[in-house]
C-alpha positions as CSV (number, residue, x, y, z in Angstrom):
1,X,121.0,102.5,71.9
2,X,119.2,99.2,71.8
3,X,119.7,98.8,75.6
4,X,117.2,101.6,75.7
5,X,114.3,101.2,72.9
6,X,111.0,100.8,74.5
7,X,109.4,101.0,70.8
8,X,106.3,99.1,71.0
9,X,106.2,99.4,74.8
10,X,102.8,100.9,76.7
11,X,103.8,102.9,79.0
12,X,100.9,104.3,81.9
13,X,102.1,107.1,83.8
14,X,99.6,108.1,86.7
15,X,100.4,111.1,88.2
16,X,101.8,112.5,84.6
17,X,100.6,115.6,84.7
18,X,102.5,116.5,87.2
19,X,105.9,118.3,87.2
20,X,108.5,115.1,87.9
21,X,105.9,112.8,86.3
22,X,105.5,114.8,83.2
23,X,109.4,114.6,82.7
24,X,109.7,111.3,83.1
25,X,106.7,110.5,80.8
26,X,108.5,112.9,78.4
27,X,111.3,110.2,79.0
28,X,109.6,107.3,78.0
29,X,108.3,108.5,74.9
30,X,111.2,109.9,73.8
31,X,112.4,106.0,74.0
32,X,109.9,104.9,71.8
33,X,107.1,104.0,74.1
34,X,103.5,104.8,73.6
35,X,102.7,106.8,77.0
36,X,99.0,106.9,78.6
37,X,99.2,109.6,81.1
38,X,96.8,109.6,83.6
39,X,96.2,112.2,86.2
40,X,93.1,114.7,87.3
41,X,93.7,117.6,85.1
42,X,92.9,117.1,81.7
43,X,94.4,120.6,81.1
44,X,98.2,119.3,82.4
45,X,97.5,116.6,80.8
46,X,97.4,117.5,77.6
47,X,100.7,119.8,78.2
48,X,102.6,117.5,78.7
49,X,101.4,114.7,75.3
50,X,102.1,117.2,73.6
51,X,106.1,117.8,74.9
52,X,106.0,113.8,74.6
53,X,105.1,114.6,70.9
54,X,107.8,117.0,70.4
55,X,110.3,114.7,71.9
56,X,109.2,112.1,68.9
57,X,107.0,110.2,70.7
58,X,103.3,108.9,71.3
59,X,100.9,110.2,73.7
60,X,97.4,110.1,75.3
61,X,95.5,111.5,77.9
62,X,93.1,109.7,80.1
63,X,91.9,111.9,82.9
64,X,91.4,110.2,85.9
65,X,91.4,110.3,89.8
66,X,94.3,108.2,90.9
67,X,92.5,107.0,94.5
68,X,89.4,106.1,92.8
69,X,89.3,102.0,91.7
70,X,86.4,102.8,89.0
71,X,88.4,105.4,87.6
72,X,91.6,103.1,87.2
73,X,89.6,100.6,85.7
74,X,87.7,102.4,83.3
75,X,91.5,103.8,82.5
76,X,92.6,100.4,81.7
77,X,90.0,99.3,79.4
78,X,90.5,102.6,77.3
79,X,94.1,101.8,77.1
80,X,94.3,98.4,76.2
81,X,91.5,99.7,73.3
82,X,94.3,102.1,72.4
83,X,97.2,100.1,72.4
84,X,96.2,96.1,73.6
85,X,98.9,96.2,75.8
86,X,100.6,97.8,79.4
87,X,104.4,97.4,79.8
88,X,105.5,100.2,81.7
89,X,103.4,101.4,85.1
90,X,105.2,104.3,86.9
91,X,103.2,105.5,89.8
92,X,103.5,109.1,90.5
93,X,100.9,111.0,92.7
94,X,102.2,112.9,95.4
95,X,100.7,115.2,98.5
96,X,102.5,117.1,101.6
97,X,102.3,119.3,104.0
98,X,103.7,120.5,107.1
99,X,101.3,120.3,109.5
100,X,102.5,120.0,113.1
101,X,102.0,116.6,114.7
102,X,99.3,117.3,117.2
103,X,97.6,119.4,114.8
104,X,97.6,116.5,112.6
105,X,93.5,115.7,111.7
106,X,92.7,112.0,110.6
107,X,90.8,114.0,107.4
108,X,94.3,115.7,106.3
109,X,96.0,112.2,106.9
110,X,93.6,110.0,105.3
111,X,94.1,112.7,102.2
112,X,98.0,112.2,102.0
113,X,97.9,108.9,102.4
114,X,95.1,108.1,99.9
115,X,97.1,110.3,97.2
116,X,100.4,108.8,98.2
117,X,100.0,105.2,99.1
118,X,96.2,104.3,98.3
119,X,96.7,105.3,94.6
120,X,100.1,103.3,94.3
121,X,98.1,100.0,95.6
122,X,95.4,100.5,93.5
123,X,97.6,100.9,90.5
124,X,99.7,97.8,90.9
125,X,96.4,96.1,91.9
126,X,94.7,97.3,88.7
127,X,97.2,97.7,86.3
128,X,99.7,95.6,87.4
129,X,97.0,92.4,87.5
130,X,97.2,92.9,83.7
131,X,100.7,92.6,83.4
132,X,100.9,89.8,85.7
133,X,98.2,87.9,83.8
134,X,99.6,88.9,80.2
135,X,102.6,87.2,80.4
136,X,105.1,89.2,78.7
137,X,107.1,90.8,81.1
138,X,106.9,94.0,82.8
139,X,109.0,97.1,84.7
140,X,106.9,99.0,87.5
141,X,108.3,101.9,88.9
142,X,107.2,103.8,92.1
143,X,108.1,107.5,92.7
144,X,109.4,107.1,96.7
145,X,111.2,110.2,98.9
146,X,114.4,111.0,100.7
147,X,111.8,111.3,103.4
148,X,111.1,107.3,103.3
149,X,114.1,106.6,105.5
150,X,114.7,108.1,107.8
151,X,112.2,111.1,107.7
152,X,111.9,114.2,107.2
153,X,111.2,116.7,110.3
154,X,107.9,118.4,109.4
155,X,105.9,116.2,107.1
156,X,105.1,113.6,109.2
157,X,102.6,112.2,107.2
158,X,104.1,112.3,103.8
159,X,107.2,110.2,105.4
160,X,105.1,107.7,106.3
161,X,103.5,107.2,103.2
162,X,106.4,107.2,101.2
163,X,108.1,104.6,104.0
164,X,104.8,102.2,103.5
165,X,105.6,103.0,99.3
166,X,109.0,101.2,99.8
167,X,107.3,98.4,101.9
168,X,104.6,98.1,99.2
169,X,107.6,98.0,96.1
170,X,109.5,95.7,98.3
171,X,106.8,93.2,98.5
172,X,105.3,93.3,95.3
173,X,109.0,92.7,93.4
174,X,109.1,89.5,95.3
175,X,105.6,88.5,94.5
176,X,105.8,89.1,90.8
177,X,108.6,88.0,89.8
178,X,107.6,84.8,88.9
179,X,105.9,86.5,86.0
180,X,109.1,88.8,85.0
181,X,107.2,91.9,86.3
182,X,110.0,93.8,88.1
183,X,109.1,96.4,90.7
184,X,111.4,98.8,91.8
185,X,111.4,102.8,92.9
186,X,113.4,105.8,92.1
187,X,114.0,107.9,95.4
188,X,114.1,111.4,94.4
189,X,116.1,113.8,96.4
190,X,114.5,117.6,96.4
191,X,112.9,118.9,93.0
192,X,111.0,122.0,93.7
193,X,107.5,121.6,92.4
194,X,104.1,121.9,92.8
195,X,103.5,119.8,96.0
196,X,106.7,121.1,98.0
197,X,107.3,124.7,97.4
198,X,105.5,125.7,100.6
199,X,108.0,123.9,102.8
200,X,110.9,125.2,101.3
201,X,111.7,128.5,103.3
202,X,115.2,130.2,103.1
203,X,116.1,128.6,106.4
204,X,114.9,125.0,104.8
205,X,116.7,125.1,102.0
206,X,119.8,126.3,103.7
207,X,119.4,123.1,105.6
208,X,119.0,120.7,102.7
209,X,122.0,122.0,100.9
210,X,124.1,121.8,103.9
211,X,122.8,117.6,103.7
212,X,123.1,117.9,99.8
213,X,127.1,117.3,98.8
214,X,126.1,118.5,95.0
215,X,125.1,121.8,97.1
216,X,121.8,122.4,94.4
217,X,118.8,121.4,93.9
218,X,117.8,118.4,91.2
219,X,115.9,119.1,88.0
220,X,113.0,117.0,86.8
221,X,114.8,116.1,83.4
222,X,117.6,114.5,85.9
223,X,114.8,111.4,86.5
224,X,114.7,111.0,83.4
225,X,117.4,108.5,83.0
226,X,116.5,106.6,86.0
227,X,113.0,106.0,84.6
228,X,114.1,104.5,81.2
229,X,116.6,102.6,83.1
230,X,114.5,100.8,84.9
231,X,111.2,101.2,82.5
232,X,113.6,98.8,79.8
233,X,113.7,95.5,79.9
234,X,117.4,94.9,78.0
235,X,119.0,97.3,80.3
236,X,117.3,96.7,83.9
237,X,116.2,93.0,83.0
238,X,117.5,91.7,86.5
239,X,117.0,94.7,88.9
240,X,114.2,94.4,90.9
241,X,113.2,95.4,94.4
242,X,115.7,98.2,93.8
243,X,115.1,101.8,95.6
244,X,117.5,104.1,93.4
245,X,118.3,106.9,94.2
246,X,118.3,110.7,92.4
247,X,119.2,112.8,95.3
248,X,122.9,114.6,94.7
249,X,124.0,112.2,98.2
250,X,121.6,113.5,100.5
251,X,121.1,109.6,101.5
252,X,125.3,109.5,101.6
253,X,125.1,112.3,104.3
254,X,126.2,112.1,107.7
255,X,126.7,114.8,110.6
């Protein structure tokens, strides 16, 4: 069990309001981490301390917009009053939509990509300076997409946000490693939630679970493992760079 205590860890979770986030910050506390969850709605939010509460664990809200640098920083000054310390930075936020290409306007893609890739950068900028600086290790974890490589037909821009996300976790678990921050990603397959239901038709899911050998959907509480494997530093001390993958072997599929 001691592979997997993150007691006296800090663990920020932007984006944790949301549906995958929330599980996976329901995850970490359950571990023993203290877990700041960051995101928009203060109402979510708070839904989702207080499941990290019933799973035995700590929890705090800090409401925030994600693609906003003032807001991040703000956020990490109230945190490191609240605990002194970040360990853990999972990076969350997610946008879509199915826009045909030409119909594509640069105000729609500037909106994904700020939600999807800007907020990511920030994060690791903000957050991730700390536990460059504080010298006592670290795990950062980036929510990617099946749709990374190669992508998905019909969300054009979400693909290529999630693509550049690899590139950014890719580049940023070389840099810090000198400073024993690993950096990796967890590659969900498809989760129905919030940000995807309007894609999934009866002729799109029939798709996917033809490219799905599990033939189902996942379930948010199936990240959960992932996230605590790599958020711990006994059990994930020399993975880093590392896109895992939760997708029932949609990336195994071939014609």
């Amino acid at each position: 069990m001691n592979l997997f205590d993150l007691k006296g860890k800090t663990a920020v979770v932007v984006g944790g309001n949301s549906t995958l986030g929330g599980a996976m910050a329901v995850a970490l506390g359950g571990h023993g981490a203290d877990v700041a969850i960051v995101g928009r709605n203060q109402e979510k939010c708070e839904q989702v301390r207080a499941l990290v509460e019933e799973a035995g664990g700590s929890a705090k809200c800090f409401q925030a917009d994600a693609t906003k640098q003032e807001d991040l920083q703000q956020v990490l000054q109230d945190i490191l009053a609240w605990t002194g310390n970040i360990d853990i930075l999972m990076n969350c936020p997610g946008k879509n939509s199915t826009t045909p290409f030409f119909d594509i306007s640069m105000e729609e893609w500037d909106s994904i990509m700020e939600v999807n890739l800007k907020s990511v950068v920030l994060a690791c900028q903000i957050f991730g300076k700390h536990m460059v600086e504080q010298d006592r290790g670290g795990s950062i974890i980036n929510i990617s997409s099946v749709s990374s490589d190669p992508p998905l037909s019909r969300v054009f821009t979400y693909s290529a946000s999630k693509a550049a996300v690899n590139n950014v976790t890719q580049f940023l678990a070389r840099e810090f490693a000198p400073s024993r921050v690993r950096v990796n990603a967890i590659i969900p397959g498809f989760f129905p939630a919030e940000q995807n239901r309007k894609i999934l038709q009866p002729e799109r899911v029939e798709s996917i679970m033809k490219h799905t050998p599990m033939n189902r959907f996942g379930v948010p509480e199936e990240l959960q493992g992932a996230a605590v494997f790599l958020a711990s530093e006994q059990a994930s001390s020399f993975v880093t760079g590392a896109m895992i993958r939760v997708d029932g072997g949609f990336g195994a599929m071939t014609i």
